[in-house]
N, C-alpha and C positions, 0 to 999 in steps of 0.2 A: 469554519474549518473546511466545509465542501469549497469554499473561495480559492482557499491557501493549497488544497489538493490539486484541485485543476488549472492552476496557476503553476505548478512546480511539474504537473504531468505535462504539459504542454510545451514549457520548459526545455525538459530536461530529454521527453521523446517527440513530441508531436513536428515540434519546431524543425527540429535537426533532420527530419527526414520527409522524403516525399514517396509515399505509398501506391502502386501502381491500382490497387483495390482494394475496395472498401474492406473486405474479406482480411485483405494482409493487415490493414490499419487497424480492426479490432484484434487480431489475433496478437500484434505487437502490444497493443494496449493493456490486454490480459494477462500476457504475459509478466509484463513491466510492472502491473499491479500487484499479480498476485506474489514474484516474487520480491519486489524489492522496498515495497510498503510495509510486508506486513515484518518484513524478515530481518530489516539492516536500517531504515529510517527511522532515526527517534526522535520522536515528540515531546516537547514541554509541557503538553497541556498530560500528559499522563508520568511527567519524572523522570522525560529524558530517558525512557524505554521502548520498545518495539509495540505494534499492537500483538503481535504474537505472543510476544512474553507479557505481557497483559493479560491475553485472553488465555494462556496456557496458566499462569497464576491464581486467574479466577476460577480455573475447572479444577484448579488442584482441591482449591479452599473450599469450593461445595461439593467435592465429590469424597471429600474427610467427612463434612460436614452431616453428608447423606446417609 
């Protein structure tokens, strides 16, 4: 799975652009991760859903649970 991430990060931002510092290059990376991973890409290995709505799913069903 880390293969498949860092292969589509590099892809999709790393490749396309050329970052003047290092500073800029994490701060686009962060960005790119934090919104468009967890928010809008869906995965097979969890049914073709978000990890968000996964992980908002899972807090629902132990927070009933608790």
């Amino acid at each position: 799975a880390a293969e498949s991430f860092n292969a589509i990060l590099k892809k999709e931002l790393v490749n396309r652009k050329v970052h003047s510092a290092r500073d800029h290059a994490i701060r686009d990376v962060t960005a790119w991760t934090g919104s468009r991973c967890d928010h809008e890409r869906l995965h097979s290995a969890i049914d073709y859903r978000t990890p968000d709505q996964v992980d908002t799913g899972w807090r629902q069903q132990h927070k009933a649970a608790a």
